[in-house]
Backbone as XML, in Angstrom:
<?xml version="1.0"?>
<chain id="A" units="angstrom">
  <residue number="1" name="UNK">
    <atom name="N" x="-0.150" y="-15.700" z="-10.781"/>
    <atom name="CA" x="0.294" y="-14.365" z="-10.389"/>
    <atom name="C" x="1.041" y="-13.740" z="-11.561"/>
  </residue>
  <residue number="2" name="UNK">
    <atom name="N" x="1.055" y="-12.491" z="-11.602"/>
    <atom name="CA" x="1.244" y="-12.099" z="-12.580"/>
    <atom name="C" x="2.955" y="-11.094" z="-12.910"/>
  </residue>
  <residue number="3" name="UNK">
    <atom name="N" x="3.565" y="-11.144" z="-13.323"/>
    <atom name="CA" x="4.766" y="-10.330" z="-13.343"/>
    <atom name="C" x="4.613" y="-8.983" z="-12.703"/>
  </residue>
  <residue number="4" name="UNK">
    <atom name="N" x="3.588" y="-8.293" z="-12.990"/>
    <atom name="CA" x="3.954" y="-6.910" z="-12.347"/>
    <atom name="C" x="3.690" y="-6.554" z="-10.820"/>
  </residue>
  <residue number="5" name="UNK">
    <atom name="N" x="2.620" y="-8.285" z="-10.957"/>
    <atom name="CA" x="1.772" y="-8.244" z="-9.019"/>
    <atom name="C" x="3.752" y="-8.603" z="-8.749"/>
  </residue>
  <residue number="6" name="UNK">
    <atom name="N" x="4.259" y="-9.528" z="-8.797"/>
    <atom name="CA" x="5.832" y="-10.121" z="-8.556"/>
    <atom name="C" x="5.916" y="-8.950" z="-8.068"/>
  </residue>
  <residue number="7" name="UNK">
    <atom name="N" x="6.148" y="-7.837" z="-9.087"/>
    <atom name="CA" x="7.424" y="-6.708" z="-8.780"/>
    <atom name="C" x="7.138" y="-6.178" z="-8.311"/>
  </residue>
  <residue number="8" name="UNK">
    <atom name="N" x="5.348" y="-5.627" z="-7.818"/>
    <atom name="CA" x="5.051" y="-4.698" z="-6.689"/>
    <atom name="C" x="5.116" y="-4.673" z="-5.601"/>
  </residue>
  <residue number="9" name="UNK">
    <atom name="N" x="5.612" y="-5.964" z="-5.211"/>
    <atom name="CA" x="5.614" y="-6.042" z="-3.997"/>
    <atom name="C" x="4.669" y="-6.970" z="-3.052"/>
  </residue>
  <residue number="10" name="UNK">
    <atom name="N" x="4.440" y="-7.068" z="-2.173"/>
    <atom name="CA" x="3.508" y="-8.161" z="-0.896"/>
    <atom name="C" x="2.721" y="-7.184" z="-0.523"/>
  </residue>
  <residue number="11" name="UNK">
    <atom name="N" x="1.000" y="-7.601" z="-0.312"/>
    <atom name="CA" x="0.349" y="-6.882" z="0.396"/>
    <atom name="C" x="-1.004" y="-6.174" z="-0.249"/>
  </residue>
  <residue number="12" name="UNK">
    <atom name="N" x="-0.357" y="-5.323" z="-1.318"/>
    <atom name="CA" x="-1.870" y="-5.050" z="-2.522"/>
    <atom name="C" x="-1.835" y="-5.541" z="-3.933"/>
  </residue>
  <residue number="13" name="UNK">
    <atom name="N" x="-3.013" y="-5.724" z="-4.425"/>
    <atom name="CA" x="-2.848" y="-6.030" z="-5.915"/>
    <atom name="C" x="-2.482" y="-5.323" z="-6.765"/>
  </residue>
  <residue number="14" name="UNK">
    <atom name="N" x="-2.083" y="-5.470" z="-7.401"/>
    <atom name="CA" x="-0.906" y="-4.936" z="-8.641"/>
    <atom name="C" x="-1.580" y="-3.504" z="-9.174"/>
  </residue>
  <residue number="15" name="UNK">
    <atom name="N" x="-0.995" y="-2.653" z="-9.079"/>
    <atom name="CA" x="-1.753" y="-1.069" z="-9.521"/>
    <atom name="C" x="-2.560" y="-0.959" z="-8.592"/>
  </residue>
  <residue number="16" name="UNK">
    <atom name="N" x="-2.925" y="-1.780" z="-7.241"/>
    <atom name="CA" x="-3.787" y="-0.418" z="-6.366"/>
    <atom name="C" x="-2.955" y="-0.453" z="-5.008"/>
  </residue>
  <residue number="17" name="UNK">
    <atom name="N" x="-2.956" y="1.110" z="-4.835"/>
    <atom name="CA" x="-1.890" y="1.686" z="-3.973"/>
    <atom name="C" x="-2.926" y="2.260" z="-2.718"/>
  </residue>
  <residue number="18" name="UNK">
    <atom name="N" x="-2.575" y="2.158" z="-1.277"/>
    <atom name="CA" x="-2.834" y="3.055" z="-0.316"/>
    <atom name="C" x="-2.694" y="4.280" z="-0.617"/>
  </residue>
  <residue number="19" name="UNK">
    <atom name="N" x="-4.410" y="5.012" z="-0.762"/>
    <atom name="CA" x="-4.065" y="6.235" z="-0.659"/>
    <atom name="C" x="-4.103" y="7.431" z="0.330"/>
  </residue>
  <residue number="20" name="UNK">
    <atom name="N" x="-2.814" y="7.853" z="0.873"/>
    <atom name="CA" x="-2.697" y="8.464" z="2.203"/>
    <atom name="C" x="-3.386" y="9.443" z="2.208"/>
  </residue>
  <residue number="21" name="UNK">
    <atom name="N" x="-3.605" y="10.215" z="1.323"/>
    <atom name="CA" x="-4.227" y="11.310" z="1.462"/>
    <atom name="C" x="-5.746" y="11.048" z="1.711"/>
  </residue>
  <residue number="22" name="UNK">
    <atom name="N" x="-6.476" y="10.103" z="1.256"/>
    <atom name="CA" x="-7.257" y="9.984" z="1.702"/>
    <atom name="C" x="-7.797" y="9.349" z="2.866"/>
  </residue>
  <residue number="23" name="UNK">
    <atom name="N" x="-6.749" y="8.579" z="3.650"/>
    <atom name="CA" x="-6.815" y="7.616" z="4.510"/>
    <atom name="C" x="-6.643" y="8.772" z="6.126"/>
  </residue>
  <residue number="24" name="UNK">
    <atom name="N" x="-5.909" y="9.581" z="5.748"/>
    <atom name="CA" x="-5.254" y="10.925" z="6.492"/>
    <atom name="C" x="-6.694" y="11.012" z="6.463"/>
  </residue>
  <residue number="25" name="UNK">
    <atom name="N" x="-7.664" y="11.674" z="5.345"/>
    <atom name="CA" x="-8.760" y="12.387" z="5.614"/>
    <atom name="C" x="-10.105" y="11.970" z="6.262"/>
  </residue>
  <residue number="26" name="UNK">
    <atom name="N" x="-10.169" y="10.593" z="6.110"/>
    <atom name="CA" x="-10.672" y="9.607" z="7.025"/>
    <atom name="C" x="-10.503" y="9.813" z="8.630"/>
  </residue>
  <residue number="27" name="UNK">
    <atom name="N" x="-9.316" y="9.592" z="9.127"/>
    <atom name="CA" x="-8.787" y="9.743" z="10.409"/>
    <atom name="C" x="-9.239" y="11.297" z="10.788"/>
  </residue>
  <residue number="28" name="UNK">
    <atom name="N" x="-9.032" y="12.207" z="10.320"/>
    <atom name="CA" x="-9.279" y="13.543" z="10.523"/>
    <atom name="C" x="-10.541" y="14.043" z="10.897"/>
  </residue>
  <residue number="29" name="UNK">
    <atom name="N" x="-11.291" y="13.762" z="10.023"/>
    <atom name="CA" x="-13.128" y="13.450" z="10.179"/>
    <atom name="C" x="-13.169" y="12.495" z="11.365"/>
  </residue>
  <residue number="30" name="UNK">
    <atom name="N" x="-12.952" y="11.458" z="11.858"/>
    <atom name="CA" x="-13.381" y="10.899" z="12.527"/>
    <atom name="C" x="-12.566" y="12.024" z="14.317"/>
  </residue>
  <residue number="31" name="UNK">
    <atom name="N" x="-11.384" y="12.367" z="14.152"/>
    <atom name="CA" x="-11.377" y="13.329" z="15.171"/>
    <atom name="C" x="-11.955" y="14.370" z="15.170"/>
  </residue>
  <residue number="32" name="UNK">
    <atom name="N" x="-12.450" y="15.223" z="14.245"/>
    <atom name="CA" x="-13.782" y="16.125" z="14.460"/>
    <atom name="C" x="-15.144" y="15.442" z="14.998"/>
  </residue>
  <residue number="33" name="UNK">
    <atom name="N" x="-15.384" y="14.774" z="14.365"/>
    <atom name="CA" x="-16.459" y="13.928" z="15.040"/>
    <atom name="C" x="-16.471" y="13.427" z="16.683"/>
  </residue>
  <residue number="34" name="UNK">
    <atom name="N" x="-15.395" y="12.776" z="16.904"/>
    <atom name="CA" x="-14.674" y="12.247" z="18.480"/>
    <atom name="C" x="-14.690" y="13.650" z="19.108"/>
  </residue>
  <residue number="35" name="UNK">
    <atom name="N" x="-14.385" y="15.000" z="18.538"/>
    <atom name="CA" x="-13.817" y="16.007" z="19.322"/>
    <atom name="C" x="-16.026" y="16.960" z="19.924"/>
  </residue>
  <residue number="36" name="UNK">
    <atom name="N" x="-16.588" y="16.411" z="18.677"/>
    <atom name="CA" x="-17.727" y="16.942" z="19.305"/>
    <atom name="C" x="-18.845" y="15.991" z="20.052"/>
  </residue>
  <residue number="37" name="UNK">
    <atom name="N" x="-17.683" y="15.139" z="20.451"/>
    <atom name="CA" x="-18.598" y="13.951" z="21.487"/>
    <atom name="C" x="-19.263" y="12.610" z="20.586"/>
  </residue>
  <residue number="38" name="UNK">
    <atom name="N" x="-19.554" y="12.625" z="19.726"/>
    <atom name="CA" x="-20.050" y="11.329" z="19.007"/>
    <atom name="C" x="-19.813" y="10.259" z="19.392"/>
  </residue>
  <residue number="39" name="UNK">
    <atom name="N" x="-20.102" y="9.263" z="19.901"/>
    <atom name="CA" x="-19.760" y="8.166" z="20.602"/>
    <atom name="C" x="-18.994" y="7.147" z="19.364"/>
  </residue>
  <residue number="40" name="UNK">
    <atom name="N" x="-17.954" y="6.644" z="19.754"/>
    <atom name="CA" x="-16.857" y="5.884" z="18.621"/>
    <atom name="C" x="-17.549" y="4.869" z="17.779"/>
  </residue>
  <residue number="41" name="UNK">
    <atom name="N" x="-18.676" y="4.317" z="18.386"/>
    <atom name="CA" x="-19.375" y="3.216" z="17.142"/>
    <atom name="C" x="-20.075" y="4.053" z="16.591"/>
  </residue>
  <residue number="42" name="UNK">
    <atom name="N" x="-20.552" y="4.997" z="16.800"/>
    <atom name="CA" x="-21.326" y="6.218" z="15.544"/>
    <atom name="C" x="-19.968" y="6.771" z="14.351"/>
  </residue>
  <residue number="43" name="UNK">
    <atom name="N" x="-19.041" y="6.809" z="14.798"/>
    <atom name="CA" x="-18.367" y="7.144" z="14.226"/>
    <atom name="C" x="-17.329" y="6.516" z="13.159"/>
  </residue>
  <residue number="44" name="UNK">
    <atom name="N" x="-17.210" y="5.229" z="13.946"/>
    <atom name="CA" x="-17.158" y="4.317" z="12.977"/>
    <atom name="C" x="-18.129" y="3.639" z="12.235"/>
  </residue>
  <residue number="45" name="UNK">
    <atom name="N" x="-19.733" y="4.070" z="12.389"/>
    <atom name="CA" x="-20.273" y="3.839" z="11.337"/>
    <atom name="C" x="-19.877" y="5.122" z="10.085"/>
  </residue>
  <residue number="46" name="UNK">
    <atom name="N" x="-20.029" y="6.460" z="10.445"/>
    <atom name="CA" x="-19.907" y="7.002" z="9.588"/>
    <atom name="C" x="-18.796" y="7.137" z="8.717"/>
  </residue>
  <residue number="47" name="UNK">
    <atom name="N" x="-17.384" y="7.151" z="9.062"/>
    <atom name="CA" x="-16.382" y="6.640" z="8.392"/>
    <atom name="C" x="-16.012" y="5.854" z="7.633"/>
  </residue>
  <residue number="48" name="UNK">
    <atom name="N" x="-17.095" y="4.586" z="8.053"/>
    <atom name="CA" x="-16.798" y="2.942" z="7.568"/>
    <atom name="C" x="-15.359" y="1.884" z="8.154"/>
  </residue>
  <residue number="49" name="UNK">
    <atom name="N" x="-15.593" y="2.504" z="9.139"/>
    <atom name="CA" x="-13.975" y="1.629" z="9.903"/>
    <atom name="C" x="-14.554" y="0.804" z="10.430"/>
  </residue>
  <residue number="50" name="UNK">
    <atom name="N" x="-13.458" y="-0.228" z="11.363"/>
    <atom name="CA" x="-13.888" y="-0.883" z="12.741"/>
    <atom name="C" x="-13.962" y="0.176" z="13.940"/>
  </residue>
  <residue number="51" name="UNK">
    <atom name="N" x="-14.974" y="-0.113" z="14.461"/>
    <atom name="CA" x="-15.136" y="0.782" z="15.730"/>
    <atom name="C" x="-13.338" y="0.457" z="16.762"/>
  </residue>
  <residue number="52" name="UNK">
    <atom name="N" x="-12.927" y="-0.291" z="16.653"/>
    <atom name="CA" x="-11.367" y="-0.684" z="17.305"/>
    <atom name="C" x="-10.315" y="0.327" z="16.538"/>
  </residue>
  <residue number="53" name="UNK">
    <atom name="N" x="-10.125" y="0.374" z="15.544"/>
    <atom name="CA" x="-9.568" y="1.531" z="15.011"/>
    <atom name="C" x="-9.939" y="2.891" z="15.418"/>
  </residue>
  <residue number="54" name="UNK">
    <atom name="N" x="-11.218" y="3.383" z="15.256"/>
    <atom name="CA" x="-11.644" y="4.422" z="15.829"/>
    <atom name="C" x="-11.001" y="4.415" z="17.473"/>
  </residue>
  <residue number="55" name="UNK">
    <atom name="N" x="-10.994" y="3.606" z="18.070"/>
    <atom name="CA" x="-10.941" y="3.967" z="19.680"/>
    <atom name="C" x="-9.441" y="4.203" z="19.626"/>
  </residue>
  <residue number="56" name="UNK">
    <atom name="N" x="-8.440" y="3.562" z="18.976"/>
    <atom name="CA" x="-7.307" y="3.533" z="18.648"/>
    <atom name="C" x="-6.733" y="5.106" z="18.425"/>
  </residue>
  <residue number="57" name="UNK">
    <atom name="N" x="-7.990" y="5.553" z="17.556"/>
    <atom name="CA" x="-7.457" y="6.736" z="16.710"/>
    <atom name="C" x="-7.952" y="8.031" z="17.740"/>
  </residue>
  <residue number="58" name="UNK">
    <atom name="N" x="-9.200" y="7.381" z="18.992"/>
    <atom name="CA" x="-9.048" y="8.410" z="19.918"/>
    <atom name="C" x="-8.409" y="8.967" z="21.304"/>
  </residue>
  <residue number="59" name="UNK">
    <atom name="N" x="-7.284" y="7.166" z="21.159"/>
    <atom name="CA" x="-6.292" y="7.339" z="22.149"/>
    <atom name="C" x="-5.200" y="8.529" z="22.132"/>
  </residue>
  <residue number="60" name="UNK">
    <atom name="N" x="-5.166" y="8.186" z="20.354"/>
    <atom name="CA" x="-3.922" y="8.636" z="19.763"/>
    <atom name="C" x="-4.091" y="10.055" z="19.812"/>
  </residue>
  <residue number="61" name="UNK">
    <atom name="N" x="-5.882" y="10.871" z="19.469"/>
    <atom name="CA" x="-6.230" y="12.009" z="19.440"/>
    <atom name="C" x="-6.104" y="12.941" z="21.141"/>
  </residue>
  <residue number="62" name="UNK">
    <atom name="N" x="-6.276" y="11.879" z="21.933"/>
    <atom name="CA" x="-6.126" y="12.231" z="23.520"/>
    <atom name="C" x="-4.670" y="12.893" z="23.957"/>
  </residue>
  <residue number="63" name="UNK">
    <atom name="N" x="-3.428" y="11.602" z="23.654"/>
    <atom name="CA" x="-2.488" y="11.779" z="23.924"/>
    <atom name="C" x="-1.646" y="12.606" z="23.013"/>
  </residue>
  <residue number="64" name="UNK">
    <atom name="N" x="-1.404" y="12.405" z="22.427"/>
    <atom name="CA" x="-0.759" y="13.660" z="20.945"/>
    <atom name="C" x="-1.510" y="15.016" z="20.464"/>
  </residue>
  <residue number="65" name="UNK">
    <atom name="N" x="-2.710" y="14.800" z="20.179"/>
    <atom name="CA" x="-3.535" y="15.547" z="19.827"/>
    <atom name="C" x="-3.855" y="15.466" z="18.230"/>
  </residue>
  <residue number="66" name="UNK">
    <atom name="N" x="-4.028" y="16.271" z="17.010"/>
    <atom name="CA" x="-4.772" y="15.757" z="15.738"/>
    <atom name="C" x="-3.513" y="15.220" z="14.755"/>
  </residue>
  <residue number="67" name="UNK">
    <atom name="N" x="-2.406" y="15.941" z="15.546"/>
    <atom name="CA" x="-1.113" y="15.916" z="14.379"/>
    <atom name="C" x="-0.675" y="14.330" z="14.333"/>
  </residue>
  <residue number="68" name="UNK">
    <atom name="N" x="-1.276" y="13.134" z="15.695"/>
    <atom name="CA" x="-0.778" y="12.337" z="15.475"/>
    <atom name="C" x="-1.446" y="11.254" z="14.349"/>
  </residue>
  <residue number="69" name="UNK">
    <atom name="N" x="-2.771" y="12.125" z="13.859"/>
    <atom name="CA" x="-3.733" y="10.979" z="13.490"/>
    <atom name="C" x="-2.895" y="11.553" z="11.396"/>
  </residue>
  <residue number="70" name="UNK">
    <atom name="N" x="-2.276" y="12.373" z="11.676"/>
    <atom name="CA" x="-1.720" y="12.963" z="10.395"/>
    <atom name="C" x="-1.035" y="11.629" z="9.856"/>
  </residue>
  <residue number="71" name="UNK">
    <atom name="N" x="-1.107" y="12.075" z="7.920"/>
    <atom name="CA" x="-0.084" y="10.538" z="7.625"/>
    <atom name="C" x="0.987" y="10.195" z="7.505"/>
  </residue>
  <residue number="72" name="UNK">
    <atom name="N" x="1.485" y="9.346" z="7.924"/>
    <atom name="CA" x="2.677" y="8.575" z="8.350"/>
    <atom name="C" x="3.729" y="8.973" z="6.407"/>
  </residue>
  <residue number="73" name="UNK">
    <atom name="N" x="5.192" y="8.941" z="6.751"/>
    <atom name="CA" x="5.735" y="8.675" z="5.618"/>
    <atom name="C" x="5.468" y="7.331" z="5.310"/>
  </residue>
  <residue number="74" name="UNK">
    <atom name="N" x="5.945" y="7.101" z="3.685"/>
    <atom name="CA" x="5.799" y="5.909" z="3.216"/>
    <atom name="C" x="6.600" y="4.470" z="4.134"/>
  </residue>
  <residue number="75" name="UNK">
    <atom name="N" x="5.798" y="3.828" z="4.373"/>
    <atom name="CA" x="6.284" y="2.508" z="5.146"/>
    <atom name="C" x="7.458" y="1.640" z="4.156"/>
  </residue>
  <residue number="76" name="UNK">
    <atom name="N" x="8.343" y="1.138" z="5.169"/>
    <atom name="CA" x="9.299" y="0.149" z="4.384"/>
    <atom name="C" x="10.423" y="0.737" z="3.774"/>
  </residue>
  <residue number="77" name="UNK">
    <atom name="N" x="11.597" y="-0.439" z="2.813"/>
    <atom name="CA" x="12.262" y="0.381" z="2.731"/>
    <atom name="C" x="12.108" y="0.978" z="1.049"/>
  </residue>
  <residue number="78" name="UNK">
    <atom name="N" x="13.066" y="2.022" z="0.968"/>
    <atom name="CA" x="12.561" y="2.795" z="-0.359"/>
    <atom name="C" x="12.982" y="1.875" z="-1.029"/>
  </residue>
  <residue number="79" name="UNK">
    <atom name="N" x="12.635" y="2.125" z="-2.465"/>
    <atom name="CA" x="12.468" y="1.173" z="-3.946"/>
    <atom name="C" x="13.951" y="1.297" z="-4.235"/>
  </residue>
  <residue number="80" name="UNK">
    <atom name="N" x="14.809" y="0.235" z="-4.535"/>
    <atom name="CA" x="15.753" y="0.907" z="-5.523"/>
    <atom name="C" x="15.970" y="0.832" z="-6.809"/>
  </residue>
  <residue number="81" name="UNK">
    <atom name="N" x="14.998" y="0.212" z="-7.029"/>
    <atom name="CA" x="14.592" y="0.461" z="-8.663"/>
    <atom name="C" x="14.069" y="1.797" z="-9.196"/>
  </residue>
  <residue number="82" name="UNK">
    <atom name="N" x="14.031" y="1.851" z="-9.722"/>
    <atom name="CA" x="12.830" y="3.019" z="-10.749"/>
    <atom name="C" x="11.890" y="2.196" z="-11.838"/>
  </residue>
  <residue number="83" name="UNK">
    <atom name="N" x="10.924" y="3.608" z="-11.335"/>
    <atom name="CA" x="9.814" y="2.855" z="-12.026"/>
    <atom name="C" x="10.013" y="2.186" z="-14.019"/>
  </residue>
  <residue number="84" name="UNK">
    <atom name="N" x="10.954" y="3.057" z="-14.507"/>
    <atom name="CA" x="11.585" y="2.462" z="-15.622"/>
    <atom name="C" x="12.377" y="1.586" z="-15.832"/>
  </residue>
  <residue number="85" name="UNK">
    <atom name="N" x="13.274" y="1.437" z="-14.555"/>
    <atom name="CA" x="13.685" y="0.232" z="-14.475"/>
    <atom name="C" x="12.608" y="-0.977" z="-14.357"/>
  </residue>
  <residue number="86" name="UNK">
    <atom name="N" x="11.730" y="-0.619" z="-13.459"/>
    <atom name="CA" x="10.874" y="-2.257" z="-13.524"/>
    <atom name="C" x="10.308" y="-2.381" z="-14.792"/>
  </residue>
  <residue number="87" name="UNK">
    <atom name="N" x="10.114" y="-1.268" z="-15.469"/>
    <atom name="CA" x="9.167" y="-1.543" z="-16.654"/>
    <atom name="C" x="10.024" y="-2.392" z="-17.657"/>
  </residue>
  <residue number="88" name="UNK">
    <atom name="N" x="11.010" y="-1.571" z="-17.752"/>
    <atom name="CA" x="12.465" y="-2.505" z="-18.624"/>
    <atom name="C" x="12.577" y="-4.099" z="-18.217"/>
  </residue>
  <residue number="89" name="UNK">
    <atom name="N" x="12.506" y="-4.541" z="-17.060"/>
    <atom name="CA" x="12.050" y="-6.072" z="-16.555"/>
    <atom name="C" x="11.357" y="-6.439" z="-16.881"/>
  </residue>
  <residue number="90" name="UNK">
    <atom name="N" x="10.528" y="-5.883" z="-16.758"/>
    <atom name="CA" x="8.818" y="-6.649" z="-17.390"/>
    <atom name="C" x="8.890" y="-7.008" z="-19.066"/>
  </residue>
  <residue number="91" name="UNK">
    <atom name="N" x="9.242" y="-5.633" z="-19.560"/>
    <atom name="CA" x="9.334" y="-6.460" z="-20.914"/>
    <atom name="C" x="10.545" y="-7.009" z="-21.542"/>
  </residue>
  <residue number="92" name="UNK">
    <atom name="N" x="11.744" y="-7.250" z="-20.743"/>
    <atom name="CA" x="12.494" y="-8.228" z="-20.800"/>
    <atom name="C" x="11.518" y="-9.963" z="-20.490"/>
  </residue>
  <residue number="93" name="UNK">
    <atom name="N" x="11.152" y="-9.581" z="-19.599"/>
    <atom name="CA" x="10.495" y="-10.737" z="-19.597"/>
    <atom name="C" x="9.537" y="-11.243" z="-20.132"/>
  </residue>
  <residue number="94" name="UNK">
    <atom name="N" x="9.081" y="-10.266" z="-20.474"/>
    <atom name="CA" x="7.386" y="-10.303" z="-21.941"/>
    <atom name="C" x="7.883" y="-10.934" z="-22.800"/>
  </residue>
  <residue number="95" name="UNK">
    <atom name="N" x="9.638" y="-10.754" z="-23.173"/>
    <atom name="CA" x="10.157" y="-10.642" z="-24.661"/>
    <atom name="C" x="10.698" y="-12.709" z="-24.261"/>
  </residue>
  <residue number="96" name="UNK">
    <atom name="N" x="10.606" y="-13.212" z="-23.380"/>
    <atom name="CA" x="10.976" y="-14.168" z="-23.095"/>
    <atom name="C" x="12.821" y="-14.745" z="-23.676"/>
  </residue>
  <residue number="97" name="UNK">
    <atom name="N" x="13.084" y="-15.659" z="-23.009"/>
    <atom name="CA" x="14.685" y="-15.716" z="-22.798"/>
    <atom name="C" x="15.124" y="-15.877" z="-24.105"/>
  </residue>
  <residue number="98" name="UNK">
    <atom name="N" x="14.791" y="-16.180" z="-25.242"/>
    <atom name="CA" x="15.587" y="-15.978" z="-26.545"/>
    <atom name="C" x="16.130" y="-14.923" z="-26.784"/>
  </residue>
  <residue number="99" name="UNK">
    <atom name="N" x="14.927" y="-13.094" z="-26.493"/>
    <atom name="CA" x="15.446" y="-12.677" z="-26.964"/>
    <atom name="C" x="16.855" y="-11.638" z="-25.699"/>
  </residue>
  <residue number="100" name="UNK">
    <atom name="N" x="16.117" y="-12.937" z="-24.592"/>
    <atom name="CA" x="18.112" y="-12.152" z="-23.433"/>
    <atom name="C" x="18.968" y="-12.923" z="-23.837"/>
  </residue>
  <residue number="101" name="UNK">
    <atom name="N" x="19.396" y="-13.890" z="-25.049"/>
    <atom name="CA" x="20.302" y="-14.447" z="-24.940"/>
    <atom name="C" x="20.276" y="-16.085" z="-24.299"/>
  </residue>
  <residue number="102" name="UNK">
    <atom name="N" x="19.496" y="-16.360" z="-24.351"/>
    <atom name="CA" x="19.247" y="-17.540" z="-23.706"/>
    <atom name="C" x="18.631" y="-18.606" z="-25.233"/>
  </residue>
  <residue number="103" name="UNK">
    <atom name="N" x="19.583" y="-20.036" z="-25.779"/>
    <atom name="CA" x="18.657" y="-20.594" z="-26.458"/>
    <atom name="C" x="17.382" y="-20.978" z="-26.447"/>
  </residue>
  <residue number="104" name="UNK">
    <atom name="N" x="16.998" y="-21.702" z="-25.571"/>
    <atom name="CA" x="15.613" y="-21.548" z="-25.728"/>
    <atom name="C" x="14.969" y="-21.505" z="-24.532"/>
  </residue>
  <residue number="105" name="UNK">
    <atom name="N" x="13.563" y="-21.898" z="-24.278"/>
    <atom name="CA" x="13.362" y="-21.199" z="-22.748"/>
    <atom name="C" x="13.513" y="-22.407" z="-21.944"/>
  </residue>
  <residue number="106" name="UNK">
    <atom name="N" x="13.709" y="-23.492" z="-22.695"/>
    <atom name="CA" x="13.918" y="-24.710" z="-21.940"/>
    <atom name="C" x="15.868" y="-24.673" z="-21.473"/>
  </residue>
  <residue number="107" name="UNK">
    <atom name="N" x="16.148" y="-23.477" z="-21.745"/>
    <atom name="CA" x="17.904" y="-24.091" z="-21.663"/>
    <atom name="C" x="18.398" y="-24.393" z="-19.913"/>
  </residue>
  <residue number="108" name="UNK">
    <atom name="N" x="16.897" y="-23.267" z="-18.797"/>
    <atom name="CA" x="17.709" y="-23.907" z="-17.686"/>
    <atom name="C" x="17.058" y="-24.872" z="-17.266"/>
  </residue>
  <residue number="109" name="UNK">
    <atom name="N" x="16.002" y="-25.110" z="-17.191"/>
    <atom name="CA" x="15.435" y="-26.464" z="-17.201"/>
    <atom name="C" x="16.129" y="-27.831" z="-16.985"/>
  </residue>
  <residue number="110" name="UNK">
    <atom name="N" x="16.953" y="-27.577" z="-18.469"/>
    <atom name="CA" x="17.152" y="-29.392" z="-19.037"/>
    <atom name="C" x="18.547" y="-28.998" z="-18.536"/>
  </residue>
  <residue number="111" name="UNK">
    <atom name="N" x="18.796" y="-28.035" z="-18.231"/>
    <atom name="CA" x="20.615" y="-28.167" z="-17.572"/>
    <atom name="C" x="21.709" y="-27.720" z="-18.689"/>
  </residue>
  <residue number="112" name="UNK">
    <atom name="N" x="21.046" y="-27.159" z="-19.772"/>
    <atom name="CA" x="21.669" y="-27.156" z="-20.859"/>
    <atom name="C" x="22.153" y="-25.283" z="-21.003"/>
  </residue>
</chain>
């Protein structure tokens, strides 16, 4: 694993991000579709979902209506890093422990 997969976090690989806007536009299409009758496994073929999501997404279209299939804020809690801060980590750590001050990279190792 790699230092920057570490710092991104659990869940996707390192540089690829959920993209809401398109995931929003997914859901949206599939309630136009739901709204002119299409039966939910047609529709989750055309989307490319699980047809279980789709039925999900026409509960949600029933009871709320389209605003609920809209996208969610970002999940979890916010970063408190910055993105320059992690970068500054990374190549602290690229630069390996000699040059943080550390004799050599064996110093916690051997207890020394």
């Amino acid at each position: 694993m790699t230092i920057s997969a570490i710092l991104s976090g659990m869940g996707h690989p390192a540089g690829v991000k959920r993209d809401r806007v398109k995931l929003e536009q997914r859901r949206l299409k599939a309630a136009k579709l739901l709204n002119r009758g299409v039966a939910e496994a047609e529709v989750a073929r055309r989307v490319g979902v699980h047809r279980q999501s789709v039925n999900r997404w026409a509960r949600q279209l029933k009871q709320d209506g389209a605003g609920a299939l809209k996208r969610a804020h970002r999940a979890g809690r916010p970063p408190k890093l910055t993105a320059a801060d992690r970068q500054r980590i990374v190549q602290g750590l690229k630069r390996g422990p000699e040059a943080l001050g550390y004799g050599t990279s064996l110093d916690r190792l051997a207890g020394g």
